[in-house]
N, C-alpha and C positions, 0 to 999 in steps of 0.2 A: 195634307194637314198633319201636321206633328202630333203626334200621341200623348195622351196626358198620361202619368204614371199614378196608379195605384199603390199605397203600402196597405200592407194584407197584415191584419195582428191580431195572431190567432196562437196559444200554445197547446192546439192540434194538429201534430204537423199533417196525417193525414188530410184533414178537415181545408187546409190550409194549401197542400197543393193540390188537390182537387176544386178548390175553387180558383186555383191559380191557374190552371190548365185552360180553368172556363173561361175567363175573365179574358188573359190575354189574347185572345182574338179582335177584343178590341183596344185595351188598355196594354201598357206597359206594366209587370206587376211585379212587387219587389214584398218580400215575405219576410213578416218579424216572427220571433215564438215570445220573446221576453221583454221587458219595459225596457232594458238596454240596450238590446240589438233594436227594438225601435226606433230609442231617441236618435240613435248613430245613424240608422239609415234617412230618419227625417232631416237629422243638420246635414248630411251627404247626400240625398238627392233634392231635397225639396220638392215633396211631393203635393199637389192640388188635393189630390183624391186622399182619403183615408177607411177603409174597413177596422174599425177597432172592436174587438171583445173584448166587454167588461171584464171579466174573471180572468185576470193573469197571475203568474207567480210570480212572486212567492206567497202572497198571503191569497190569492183563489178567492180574494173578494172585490164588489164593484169599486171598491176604494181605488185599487190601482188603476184601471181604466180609465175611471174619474180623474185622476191626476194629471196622463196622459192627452186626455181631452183639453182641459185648461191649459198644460204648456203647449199644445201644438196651436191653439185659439190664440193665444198670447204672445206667440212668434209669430203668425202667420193668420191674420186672423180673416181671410179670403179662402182658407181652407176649407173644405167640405169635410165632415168630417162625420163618417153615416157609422150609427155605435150600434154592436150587434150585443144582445143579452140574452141569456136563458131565464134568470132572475124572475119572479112572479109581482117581487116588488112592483104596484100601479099608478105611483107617484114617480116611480123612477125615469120616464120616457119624460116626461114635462121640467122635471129635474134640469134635465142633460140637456134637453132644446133652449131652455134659457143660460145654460152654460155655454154653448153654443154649437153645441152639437148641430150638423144638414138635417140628421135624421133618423129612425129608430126603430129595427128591427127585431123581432123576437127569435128564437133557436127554436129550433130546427129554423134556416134560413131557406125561404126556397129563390134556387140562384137567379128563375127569371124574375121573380121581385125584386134581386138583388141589383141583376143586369138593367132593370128600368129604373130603378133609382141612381146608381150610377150615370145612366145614360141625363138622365135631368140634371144632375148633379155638372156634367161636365157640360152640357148645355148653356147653366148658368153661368159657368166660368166662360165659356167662349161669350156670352152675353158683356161679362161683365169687362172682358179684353176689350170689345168693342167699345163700351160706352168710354172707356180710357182712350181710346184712340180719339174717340170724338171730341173726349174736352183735351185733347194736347193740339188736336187741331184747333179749337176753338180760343187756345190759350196763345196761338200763334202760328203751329205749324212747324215753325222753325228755329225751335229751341229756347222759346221764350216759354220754360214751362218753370214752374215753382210759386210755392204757396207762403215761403219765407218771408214775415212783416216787412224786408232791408229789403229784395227783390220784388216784392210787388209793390213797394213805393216808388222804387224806381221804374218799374213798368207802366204804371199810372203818369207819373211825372212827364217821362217820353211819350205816351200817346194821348197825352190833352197837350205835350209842346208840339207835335206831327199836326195838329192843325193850325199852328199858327207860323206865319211862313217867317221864320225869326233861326240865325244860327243856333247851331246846338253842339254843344262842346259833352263828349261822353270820356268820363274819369274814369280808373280801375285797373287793378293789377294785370299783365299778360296773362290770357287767356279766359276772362270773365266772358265774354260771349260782345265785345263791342260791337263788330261788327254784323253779327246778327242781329244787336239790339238797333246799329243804323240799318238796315232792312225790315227792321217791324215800322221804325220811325214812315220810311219810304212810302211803303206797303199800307199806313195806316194816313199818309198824309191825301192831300188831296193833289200829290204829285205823283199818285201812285200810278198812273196810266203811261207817266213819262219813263226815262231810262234812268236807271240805279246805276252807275257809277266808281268802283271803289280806286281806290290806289294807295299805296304804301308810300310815305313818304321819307323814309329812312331806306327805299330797297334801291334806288335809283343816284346815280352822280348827278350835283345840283344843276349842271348846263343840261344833263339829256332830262330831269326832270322838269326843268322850263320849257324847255319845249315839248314833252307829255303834256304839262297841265294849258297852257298856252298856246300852243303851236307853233309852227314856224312856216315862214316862204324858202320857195325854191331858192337855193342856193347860199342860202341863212349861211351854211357852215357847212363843212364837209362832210359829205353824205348825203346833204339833203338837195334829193334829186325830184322834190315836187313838193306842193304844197302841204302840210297837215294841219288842221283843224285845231286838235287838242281836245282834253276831256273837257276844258270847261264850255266849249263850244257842243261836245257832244251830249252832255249832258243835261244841254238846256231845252227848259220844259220837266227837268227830273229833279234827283239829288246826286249829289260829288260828295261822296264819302272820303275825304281825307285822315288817312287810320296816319300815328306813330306823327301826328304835327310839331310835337316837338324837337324831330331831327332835323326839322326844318332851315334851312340857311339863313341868316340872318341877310341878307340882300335876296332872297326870293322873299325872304318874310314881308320886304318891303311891297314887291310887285304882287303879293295875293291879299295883303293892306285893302291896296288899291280899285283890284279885283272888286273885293266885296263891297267897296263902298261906293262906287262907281258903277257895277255891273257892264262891267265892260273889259273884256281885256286886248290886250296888245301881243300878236306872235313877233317871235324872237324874226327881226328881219321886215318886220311892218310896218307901215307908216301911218296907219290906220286903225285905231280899235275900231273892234267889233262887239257889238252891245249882247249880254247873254243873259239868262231867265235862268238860274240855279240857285238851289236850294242847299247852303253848304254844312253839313254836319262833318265835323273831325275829334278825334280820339284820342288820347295819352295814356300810356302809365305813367310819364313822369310829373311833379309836382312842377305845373307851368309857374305858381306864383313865386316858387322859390328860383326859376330858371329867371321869371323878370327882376327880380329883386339882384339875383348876379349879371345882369345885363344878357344873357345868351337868348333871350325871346321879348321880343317885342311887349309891350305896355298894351301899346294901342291895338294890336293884333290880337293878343289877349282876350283884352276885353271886348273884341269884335266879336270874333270868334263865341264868348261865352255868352249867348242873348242868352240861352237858356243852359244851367249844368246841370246832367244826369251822372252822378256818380251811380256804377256799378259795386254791387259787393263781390266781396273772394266767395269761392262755394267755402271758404269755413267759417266764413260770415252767417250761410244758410243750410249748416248740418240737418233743418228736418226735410230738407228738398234732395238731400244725397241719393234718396234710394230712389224718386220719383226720376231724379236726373238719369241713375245709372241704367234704367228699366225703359228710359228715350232713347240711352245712344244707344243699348244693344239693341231696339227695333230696329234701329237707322242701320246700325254694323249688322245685323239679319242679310238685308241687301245686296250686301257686298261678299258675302259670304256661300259659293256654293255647297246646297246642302246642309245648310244649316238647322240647325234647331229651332225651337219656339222658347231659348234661352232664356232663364230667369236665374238670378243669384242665389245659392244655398244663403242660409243663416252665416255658418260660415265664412261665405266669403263676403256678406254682407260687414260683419264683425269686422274681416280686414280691412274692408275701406273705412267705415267708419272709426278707425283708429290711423289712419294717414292722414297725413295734412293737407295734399293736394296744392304742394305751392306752382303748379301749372294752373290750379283753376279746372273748369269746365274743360278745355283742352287737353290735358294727361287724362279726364276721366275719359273725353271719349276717345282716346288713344286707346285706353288701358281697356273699354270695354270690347274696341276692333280685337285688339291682341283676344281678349278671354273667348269672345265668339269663334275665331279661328282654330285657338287651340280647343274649344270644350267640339267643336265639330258638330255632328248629328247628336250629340247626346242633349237634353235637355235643360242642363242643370250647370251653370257656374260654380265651380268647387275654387277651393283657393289656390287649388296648385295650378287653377288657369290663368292667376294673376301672376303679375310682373315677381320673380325673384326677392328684388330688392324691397321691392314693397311689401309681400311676407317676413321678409328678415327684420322688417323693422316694427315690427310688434312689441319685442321685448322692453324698448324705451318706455313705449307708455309702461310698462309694468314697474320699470324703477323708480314711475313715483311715488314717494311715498304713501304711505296708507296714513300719516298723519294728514295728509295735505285732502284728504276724502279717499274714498272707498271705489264712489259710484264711478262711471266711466266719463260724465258729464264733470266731476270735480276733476277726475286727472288730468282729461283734455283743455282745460283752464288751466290747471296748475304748471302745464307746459306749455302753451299759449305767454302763459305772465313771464315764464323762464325764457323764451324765447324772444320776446319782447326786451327786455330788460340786457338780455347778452347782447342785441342789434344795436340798442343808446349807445351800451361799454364800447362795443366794437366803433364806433361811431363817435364816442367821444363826445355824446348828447346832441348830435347832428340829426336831428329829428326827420330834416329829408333826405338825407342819405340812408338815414335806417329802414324810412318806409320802402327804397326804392331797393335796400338790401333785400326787406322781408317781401318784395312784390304788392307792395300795398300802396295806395293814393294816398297822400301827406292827410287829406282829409280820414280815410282811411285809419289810418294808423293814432292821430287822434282822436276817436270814436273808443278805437282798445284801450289805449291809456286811462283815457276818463272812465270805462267801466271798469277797469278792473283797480283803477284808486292809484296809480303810478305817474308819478311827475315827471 
């Protein structure tokens, strides 16, 4: 089990490696003297644990402690955070627990009270790990996590359509999590005992994907030296996840027409269909109604295909699920990781992602969270300089907007959002699906932004 770290702030330095000696026997322990070498070691390691004494310098009163307490509560408010005073002040202990101090100790500290308060202290943090694990399992398991109004509608949406056995057409930029969200559908249908299915339909040449999805007899074509089935044969009794249906050929779009309305299909070389029980969900980023409008996808397949549509949002659709999201895929990149830590984001590097824009979606995060688990190794604590390069360099942008445009972080990240927007129409020529499919967004998508933020 990985080590929680303690910050020790105390500006007795004796006082302070002496109980640092004690301490790390079971803690990892990292020692302030000053409210600055504090705050710095708190955005640089992120610690769980906190020892704080009231009485620092420069003023040697509980005023500075008390402030320290508030912003660590206020960044990190799962923090334990056990405040040591000499003070006689009697009011002051109930003070600081409704501030939100763990806990409240008087000086002279005696260190085995100290060590059993710690030891509760990180009890409850491993308590409180768990009950996260249980509702991410409960939430799905498999990255269907977020508390975002946009993603729990569509989470809702897909698991009252998984019981009704009707196609389901899932919308949304590369990398929103589709094809995880067709494996909740699955998993949540009452075909969940059968086989899950996937296939790319853009990864394959349209003859060898015909007979993928199809199958073919011996001797169909060159190479085929026996019979194959095909997925929709294998699939039945489950679901056939069709991801990327848009790349679809326009004369297979005909034969999977067919497929669905028939329940039956025909291998390449048969004289015979063969009747199948499949449950067909398939997935786009591109804007299908704008592909049928230019003739390149079927009408009817279309509207087959859509019994049911769940649009997905972009994760910057759902910036307060960011840190919830980043904090799944490092458990998941834990795994794969020897030797790894019990990895959690500093403030810091937390800051850096929430100023990226993520136009991979849920896919670059959990890319980016594999890379930071790798590089932060045994150490505990994601710092920024475990993140990608480029995505630290790209900080400065949000800062050049202006301060007339707001202040806060939530106004700038809109005010570049609208700039961003706006340069894709220019580039675009007012081509509204070309733009969304510029910015990786669903035509539906992209007018959702428009309308809130007032741009025609």
């Amino acid at each position: 089990m990985t080590r929680e770290t303690v910050l020790l702030i105390d500006d007795d330095a004796a006082l302070r490696d002496g109980l640092s000696t004690l301490l790390s026997t079971s803690w990892n322990v990292v020692g302030a003297g000053r409210p600055d070498a504090a705050r710095e070691a708190f955005r640089g390691r992120a610690p769980r644990l906190v020892v704080l004494d009231l009485m620092l310098p420069p003023t040697q009163s509980p005023e500075e402690g008390a402030r320290l307490l508030d912003e660590f509560v206020a960044a990190a408010p799962r923090t334990k955070v056990i405040v040591v005073s000499g003070t006689g002040e009697t009011r002051l202990p109930l003070s600081l627990l409704t501030r939100g101090a763990y806990d409240f100790l008087t000086k002279p500290v005696d260190p085995d009270v100290l060590e059993a308060v710690l030891g509760r202290a990180t009890a409850r943090l491993l308590l409180e790990d768990r009950v996260d694990e249980l509702e991410t399992v409960q939430a799905g398991g498999d990255g269907m996590v977020g508390h975002a109004p946009a993603f729990v509608a569509a989470r809702t949406l897909a698991e009252r359509a998984a019981m009704a056995d009707v196609p389901i057409l899932l919308a949304g930029a590369t990398g929103t999590g589709k094809e995880v969200l067709a494996r909740h559908i699955h998993h949540k249908s009452r075909r969940a005992k059968g086989p899950f299915i996937a296939i790319n339909c853009g990864a394959l040449a349209p003859s060898l994907l015909e007979s993928t999805l199809f199958g073919h007899k011996r001797g169909a074509f060159t190479g085929a030296t026996s019979d194959a089935p095909g997925l929709f044969v294998a699939a039945s009794g489950g679901t056939l996840f069709l991801d990327e249906i848009g790349d679809l050929a326009l004369d297979l779009q005909v034969k999977l027409l067919r497929a669905l309305e028939s329940s039956e299909v025909l291998a390449v070389g048969a004289h015979q269909a063969v009747t199948v029980d499949v449950r067909v969900v398939s997935a786009t980023h591109r804007a299908l109604e704008a592909m049928v409008e230019a003739g390149t996808f079927r009408s009817d397949l279309y509207w087959r295909l859509r019994g049911i549509e769940v649009a997905l949002p972009s994760l910057a659709d759902r910036p307060e699920d960011l840190p919830l999201l980043a904090q799944h895929f490092l458990n998941l990149a834990r795994a794969l990781v020897p030797g790894a830590g019990a990895a959690r984001l500093s403030p810091a590097a937390m800051r850096v992602l929430e100023l990226h824009p993520f136009p991979g979606n849920l896919r670059e995060l959990r890319n980016e969270m594999q890379r930071a688990m790798v590089l932060a190794g045994p150490r505990d604590t994601i710092l920024p300089e475990d993140l990608s390069p480029s995505m630290v360099r790209q900080q400065p942008p949000a800062a050049k907007v202006s301060s007339a445009v707001g202040t806060t972080l939530e106004e700038k990240i809109t005010a570049l959002e609208i700039s961003e927007l706006r340069a894709a129409l220019e580039a675009t020529a007012g081509n509204k699906s070309r733009a969304a499919e510029r910015l990786g967004l669903s035509r539906q998508g992209l007018a959702n932004k428009l309308a809130r933020h007032g741009i025609g």
